[in-house]
MIDOSE-1310 file (N, C-alpha, C; in nm, 2 decimals, decimal comma, always signed):
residues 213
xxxx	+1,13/-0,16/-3,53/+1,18/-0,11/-3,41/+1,25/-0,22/-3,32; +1,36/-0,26/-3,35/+1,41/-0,37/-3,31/+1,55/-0,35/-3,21; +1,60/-0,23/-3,18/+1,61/-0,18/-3,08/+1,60/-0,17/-2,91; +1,77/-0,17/-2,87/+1,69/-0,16/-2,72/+1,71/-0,02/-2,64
xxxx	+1,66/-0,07/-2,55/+1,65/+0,10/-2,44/+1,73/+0,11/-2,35; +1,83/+0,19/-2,34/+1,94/+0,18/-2,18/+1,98/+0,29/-2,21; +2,01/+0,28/-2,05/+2,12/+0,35/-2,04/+2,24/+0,33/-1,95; +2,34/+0,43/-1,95/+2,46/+0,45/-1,95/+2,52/+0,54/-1,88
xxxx	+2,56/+0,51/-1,72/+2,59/+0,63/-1,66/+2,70/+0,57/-1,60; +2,80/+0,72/-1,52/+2,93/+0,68/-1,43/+2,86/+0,76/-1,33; +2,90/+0,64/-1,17/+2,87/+0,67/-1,07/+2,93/+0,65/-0,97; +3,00/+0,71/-0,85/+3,06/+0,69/-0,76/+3,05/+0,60/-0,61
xxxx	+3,16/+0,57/-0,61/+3,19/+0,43/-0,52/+3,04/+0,46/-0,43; +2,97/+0,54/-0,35/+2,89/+0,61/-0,24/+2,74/+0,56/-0,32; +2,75/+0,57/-0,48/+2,60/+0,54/-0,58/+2,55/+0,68/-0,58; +2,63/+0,77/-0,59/+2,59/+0,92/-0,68/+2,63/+0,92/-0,81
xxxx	+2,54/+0,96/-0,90/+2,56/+1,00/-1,04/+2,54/+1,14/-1,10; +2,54/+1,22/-0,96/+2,60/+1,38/-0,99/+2,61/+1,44/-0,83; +2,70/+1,56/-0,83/+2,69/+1,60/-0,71/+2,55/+1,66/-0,68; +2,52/+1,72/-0,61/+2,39/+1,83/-0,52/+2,37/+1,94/-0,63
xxxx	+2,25/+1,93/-0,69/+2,21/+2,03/-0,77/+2,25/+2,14/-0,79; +2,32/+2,30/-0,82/+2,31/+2,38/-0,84/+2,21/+2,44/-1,00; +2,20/+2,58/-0,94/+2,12/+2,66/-1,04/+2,21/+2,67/-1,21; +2,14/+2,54/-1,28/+2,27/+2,61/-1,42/+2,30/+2,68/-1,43
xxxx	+2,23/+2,82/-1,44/+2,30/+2,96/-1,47/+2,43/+2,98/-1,38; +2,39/+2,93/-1,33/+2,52/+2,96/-1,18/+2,66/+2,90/-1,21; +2,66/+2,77/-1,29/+2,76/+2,66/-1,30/+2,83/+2,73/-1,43; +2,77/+2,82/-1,53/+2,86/+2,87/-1,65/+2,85/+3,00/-1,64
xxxx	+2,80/+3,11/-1,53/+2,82/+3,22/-1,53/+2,95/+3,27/-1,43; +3,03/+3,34/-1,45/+3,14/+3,44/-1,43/+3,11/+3,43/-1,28; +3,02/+3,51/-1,24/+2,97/+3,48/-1,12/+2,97/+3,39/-0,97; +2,91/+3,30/-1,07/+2,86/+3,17/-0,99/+3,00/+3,04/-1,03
xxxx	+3,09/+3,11/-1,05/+3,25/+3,03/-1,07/+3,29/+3,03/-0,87; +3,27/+3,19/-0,84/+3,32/+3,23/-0,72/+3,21/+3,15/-0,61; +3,13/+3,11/-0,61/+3,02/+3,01/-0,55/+3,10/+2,86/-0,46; +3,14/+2,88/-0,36/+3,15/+2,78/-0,33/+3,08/+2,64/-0,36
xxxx	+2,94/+2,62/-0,36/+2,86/+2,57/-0,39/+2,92/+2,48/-0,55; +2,90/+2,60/-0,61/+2,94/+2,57/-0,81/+3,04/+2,50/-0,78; +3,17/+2,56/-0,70/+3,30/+2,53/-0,70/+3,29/+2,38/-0,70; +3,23/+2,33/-0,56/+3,15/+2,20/-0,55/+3,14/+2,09/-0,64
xxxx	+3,09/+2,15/-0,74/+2,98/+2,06/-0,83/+3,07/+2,03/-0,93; +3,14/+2,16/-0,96/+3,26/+2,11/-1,06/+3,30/+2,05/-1,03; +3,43/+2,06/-0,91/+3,51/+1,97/-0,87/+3,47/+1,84/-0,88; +3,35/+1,81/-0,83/+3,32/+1,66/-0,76/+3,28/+1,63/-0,93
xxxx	+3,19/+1,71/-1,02/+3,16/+1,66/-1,15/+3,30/+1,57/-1,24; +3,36/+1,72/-1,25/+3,50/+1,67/-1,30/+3,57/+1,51/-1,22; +3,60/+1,57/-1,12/+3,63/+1,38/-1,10/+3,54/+1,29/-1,14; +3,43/+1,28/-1,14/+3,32/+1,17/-1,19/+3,37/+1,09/-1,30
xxxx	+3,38/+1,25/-1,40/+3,41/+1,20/-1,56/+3,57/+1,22/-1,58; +3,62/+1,19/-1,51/+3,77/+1,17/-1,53/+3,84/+1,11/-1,61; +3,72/+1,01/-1,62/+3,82/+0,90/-1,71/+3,80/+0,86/-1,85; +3,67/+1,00/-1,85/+3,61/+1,01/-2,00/+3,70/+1,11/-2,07
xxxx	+3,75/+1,22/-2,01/+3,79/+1,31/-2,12/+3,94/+1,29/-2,19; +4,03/+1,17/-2,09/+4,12/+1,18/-2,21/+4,11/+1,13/-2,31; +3,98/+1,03/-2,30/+3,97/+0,97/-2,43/+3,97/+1,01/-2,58; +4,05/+0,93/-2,67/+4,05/+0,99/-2,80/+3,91/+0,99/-2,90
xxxx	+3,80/+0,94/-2,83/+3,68/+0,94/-2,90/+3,63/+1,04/-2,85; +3,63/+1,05/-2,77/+3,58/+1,19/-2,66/+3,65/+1,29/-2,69; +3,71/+1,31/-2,74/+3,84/+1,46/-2,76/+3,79/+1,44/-2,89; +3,75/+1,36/-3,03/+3,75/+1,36/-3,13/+3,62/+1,42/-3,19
xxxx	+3,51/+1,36/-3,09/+3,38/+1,39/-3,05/+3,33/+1,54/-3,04; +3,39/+1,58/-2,91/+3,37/+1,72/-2,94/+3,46/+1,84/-3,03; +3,58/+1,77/-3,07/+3,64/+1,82/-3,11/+3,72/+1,90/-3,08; +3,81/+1,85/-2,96/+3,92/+1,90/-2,88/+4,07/+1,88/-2,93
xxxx	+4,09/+1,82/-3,04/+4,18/+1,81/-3,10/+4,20/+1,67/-3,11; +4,36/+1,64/-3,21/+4,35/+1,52/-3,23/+4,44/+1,46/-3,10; +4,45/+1,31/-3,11/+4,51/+1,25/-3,02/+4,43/+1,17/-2,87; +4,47/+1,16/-2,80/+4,36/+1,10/-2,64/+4,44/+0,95/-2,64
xxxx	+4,35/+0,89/-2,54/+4,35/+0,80/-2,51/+4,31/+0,66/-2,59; +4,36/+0,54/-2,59/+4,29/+0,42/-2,66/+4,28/+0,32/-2,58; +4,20/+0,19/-2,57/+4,20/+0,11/-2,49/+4,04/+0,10/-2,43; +4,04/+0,01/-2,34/+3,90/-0,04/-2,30/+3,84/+0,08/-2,28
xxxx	+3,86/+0,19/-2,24/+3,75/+0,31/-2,20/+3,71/+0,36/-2,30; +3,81/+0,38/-2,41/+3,78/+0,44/-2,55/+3,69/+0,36/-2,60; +3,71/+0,21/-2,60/+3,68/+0,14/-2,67/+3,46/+0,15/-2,64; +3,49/+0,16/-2,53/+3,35/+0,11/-2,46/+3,29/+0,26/-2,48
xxxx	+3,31/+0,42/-2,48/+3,27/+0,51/-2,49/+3,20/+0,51/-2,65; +3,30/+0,47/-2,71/+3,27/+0,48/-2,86/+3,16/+0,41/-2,87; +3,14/+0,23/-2,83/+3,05/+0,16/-2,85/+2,91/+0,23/-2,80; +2,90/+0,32/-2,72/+2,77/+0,32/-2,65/+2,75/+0,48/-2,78
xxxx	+2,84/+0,54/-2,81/+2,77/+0,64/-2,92/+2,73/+0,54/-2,99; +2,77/+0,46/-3,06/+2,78/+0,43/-3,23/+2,64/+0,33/-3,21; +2,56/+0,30/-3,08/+2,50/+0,20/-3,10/+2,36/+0,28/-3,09; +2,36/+0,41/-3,02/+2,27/+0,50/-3,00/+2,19/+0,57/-3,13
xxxx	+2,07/+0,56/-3,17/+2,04/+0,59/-3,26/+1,94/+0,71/-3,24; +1,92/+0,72/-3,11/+1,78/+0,85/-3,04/+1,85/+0,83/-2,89; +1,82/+0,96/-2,86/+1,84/+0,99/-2,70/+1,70/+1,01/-2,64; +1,64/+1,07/-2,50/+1,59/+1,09/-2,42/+1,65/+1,16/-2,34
xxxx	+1,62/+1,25/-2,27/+1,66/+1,36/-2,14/+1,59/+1,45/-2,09; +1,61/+1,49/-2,00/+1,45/+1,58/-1,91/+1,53/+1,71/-1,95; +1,45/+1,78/-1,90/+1,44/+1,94/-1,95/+1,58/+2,04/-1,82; +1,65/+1,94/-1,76/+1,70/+1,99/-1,68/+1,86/+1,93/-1,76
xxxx	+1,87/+1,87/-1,79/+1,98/+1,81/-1,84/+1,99/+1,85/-1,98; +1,94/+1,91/-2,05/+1,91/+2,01/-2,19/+1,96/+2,10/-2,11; +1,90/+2,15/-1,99/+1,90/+2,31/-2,01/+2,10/+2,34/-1,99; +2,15/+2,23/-1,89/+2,26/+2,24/-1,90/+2,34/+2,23/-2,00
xxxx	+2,29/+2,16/-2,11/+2,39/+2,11/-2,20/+2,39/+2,19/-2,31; +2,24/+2,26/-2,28/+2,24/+2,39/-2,40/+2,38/+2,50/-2,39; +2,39/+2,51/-2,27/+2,49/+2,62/-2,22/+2,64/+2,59/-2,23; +2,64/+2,41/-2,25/+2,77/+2,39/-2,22/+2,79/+2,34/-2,41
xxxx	+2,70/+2,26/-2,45/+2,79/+2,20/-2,54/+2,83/+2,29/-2,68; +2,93/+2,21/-2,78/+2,96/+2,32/-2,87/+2,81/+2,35/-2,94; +2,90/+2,44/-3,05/+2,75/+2,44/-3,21/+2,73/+2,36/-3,23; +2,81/+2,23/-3,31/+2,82/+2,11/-3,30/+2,77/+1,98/-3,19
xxxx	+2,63/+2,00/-3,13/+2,60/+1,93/-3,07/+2,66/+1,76/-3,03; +2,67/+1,69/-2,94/+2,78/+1,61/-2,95/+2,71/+1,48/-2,97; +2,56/+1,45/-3,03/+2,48/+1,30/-3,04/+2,48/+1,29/-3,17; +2,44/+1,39/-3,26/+2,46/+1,38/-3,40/+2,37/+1,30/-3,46
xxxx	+2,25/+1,26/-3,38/+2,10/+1,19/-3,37/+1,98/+1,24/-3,36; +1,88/+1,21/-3,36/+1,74/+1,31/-3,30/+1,76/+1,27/-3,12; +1,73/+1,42/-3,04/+1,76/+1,37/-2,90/+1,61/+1,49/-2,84; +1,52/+1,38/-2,79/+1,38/+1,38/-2,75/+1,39/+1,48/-2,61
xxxx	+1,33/+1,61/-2,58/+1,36/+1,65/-2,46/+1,22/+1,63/-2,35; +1,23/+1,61/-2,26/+1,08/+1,57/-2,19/+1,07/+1,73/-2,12; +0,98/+1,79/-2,14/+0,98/+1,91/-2,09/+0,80/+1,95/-2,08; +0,79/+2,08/-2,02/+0,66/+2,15/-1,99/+0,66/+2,24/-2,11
xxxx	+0,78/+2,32/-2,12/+0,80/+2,43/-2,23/+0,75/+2,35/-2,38; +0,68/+2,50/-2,42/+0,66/+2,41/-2,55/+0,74/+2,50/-2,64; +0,81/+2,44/-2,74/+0,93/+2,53/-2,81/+0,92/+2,46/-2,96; +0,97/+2,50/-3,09/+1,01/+2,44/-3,20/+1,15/+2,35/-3,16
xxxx	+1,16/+2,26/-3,30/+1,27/+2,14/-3,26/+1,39/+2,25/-3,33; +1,47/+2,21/-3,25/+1,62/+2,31/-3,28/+1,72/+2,21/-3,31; +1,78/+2,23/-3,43/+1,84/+2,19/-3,55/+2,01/+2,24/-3,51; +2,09/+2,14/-3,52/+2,25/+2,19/-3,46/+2,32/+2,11/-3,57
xxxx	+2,43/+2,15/-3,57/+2,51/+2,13/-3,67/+2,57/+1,96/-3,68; +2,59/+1,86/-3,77/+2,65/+1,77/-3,72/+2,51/+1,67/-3,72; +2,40/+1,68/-3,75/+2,27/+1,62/-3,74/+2,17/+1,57/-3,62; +2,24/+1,66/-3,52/+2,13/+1,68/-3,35/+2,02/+1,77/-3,38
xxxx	+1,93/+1,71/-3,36/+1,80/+1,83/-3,34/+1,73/+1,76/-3,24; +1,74/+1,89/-3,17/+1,66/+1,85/-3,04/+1,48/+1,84/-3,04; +1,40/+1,78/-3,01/+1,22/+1,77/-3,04/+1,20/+1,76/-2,86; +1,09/+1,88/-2,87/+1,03/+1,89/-2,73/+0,89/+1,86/-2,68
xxxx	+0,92/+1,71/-2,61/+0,82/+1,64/-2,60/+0,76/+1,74/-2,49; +0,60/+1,72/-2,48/+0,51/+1,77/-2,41/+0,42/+1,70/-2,28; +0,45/+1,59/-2,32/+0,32/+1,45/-2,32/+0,38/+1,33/-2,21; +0,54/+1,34/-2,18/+0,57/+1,26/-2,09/+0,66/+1,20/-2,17
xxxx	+0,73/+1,11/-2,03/+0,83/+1,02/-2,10/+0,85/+0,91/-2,18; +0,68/+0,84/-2,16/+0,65/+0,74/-2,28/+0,62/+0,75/-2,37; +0,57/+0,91/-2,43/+0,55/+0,94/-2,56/+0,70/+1,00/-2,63; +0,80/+1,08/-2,58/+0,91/+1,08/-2,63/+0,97/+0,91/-2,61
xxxx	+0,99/+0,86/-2,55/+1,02/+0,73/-2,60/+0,97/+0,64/-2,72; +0,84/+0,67/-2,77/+0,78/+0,60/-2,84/+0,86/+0,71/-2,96; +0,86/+0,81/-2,98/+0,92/+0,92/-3,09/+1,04/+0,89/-3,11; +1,12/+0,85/-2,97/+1,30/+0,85/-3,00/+1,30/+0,66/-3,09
xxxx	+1,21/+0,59/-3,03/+1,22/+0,47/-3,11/+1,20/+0,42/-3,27; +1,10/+0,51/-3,30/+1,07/+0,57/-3,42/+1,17/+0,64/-3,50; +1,24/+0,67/-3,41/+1,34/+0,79/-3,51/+1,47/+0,70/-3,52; +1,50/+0,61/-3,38/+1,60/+0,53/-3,41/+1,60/+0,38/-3,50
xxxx	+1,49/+0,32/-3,54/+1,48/+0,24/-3,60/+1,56/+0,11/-3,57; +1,65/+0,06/-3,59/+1,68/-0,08/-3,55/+1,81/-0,03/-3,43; +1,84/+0,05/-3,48/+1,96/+0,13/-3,38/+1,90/+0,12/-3,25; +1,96/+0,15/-3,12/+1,91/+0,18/-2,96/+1,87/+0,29/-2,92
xxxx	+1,79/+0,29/-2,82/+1,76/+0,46/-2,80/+1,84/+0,43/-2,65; +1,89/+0,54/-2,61/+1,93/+0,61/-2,48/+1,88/+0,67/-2,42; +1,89/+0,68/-2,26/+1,79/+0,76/-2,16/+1,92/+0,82/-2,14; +1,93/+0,95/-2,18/+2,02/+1,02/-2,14/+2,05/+1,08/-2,00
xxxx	+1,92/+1,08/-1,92/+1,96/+1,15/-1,83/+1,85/+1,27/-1,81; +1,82/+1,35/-1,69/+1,89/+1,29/-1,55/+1,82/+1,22/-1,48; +1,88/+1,16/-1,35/+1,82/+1,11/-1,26/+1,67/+1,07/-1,27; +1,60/+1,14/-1,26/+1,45/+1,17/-1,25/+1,41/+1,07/-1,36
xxxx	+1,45/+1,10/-1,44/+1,42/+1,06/-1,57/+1,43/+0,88/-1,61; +1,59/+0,88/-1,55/+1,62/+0,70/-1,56/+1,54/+0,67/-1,46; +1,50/+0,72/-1,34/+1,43/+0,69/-1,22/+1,27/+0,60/-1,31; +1,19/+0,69/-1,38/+1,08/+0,70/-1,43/+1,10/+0,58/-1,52
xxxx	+1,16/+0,56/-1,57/+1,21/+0,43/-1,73/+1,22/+0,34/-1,68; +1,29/+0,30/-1,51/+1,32/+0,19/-1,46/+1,19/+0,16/-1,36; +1,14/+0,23/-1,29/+0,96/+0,22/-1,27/+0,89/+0,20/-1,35; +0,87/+0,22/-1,48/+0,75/+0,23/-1,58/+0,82/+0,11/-1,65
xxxx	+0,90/+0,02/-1,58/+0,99/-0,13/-1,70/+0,99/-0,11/-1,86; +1,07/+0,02/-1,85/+1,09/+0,08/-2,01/+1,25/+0,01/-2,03; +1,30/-0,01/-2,00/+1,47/+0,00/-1,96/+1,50/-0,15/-2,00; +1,58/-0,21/-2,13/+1,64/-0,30/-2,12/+1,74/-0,38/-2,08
xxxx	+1,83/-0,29/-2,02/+1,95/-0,27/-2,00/+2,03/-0,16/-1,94; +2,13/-0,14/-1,86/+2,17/-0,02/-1,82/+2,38/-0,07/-1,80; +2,43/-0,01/-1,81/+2,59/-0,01/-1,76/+2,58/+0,12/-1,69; +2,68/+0,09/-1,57/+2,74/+0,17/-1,49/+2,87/+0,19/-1,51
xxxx	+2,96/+0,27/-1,48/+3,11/+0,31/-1,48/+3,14/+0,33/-1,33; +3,14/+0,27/-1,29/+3,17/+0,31/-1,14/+3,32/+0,38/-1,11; +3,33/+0,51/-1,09/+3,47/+0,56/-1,09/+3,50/+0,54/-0,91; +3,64/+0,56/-0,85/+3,68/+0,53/-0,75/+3,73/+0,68/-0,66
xxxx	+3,57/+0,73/-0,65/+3,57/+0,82/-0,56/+3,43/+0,84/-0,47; +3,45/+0,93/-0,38/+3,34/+0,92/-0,28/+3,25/+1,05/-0,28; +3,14/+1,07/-0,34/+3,04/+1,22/-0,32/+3,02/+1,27/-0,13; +2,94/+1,12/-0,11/+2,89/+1,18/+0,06/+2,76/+1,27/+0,03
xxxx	+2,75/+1,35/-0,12/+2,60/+1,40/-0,08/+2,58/+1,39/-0,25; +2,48/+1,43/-0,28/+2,45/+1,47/-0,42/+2,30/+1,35/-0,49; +2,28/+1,33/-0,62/+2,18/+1,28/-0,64/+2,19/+1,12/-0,70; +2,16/+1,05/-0,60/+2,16/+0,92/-0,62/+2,09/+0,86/-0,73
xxxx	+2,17/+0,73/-0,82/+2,13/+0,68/-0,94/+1,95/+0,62/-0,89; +1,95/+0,56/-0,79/+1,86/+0,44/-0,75/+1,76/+0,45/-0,68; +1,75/+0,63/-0,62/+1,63/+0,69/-0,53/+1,54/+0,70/-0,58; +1,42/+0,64/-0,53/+1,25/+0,67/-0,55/+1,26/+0,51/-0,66
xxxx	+1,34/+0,44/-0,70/+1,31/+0,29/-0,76/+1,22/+0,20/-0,67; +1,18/+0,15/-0,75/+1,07/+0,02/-0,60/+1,17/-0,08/-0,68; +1,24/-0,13/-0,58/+1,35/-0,28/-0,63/+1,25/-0,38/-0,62; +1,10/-0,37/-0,61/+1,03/-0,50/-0,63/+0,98/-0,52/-0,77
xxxx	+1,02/-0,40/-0,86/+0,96/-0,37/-1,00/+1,09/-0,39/-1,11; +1,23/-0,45/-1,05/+1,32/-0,46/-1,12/+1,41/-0,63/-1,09; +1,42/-0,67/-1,18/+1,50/-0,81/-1,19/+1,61/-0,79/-1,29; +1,71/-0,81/-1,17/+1,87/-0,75/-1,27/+1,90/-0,89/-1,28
xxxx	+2,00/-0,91/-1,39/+2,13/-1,02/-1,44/+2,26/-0,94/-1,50; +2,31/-0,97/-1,37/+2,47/-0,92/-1,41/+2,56/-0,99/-1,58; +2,56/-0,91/-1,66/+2,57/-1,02/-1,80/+2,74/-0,95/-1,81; +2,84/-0,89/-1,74/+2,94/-0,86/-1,82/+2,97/-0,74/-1,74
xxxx	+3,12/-0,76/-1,67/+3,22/-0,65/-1,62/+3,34/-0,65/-1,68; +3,38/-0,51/-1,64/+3,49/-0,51/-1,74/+3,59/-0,40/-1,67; +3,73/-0,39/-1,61/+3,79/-0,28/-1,56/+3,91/-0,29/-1,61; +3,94/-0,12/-1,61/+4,05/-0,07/-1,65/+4,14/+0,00/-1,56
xxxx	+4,21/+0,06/-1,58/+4,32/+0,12/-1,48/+4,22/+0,20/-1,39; +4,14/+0,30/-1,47/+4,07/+0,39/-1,42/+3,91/+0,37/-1,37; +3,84/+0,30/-1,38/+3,73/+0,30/-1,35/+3,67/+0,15/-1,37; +3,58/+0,04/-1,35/+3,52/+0,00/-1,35/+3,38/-0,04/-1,43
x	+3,35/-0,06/-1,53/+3,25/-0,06/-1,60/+3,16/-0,23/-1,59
């Protein structure tokens, strides 16, 4: 297990890495489109990751057709799949992504869910299957490291979750994407961290037209 642990988020100039919560159901139902709230979360979401979707790894990934973008963002999106060998994610960031992503799940790895629910591991096309840890975030970590073997594991997300990995000094590393917009409210990367339990070294920046990495 030779392997490291990070992660990898884009966050706004303010240090939000999503807008203000809404009810998932709300953000993909018919319904909850007409929500000012939802309306919200999109908007501010979509700007977030702006600078991800033209990418031609990212279009290729989920399979949005051929073509996108090339260059430092592609370059750097691709690097952080291809190095990921196991994911991590809390049960809130699943439940979204159940709703959103294709059949074709888009890690194509084993991806560890930290949850209360106890469920069988669910098998997606493309070689994602999701396993529903019961036991906390350091026993799915000990399972995603296992399953990735010399490859990296990822803390996927959300918040809560990187919160808990960077308190419990699980975390070898982390990149930010800093995109060049402002939230003003939503869920901050760095809340509830005790900065007495973390010693950063800035090892490497890198910017592009669009964002900041």
């Amino acid at each position: 297990m030779a392997g490291k642990v990070f992660f990898s988020v884009t966050m706004s100039l303010d240090g939000f890495m999503a807008p203000e919560p809404v009810p998932v159901e709300d953000v993909f139902s018919p319904q909850g489109r007409d929500d000012p709230r939802v309306q919200r979360w999109l908007t501010k979401w979509s700007e977030l990751q702006a600078w991800l979707f033209p990418q031609r790894w990212f279009r290729e990934n989920l399979k949005l057709g051929e073509g996108g973008e090339e260059g430092l963002d592609n370059d750097i999106a691709r690097a952080t799949f291809e190095r990921t060998g196991a994911s991590v994610m809390g049960k809130r960031t699943f439940d979204a992504g159940e709703l959103a992503w294709p059949e074709e799940a888009p890690f194509h790895t084993p991806v560890f869910v930290v949850t209360h629910t106890m469920r069988e591991p669910w098998e997606r096309k493309g070689g994602t299957t999701f396993h529903f840890v019961n036991d906390g975030v350091s026993s799915a970590l000990d399972h995603a490291r296992e399953a990735a073997g010399e490859r990296d594991v990822r803390i996927a997300g959300g918040a809560e979750i990187i919160q808990q990995c960077l308190d419990g000094g699980l975390i070898d590393e982390f990149s930010i994407t800093l995109a060049p917009i402002l939230f003003g409210t939503g869920i901050r990367l760095f809340d509830h961290v005790d900065p007495d339990r973390l010693a950063l070294v800035q090892t490497r920046a890198d910017t592009s037209s669009r964002v900041t990495h």
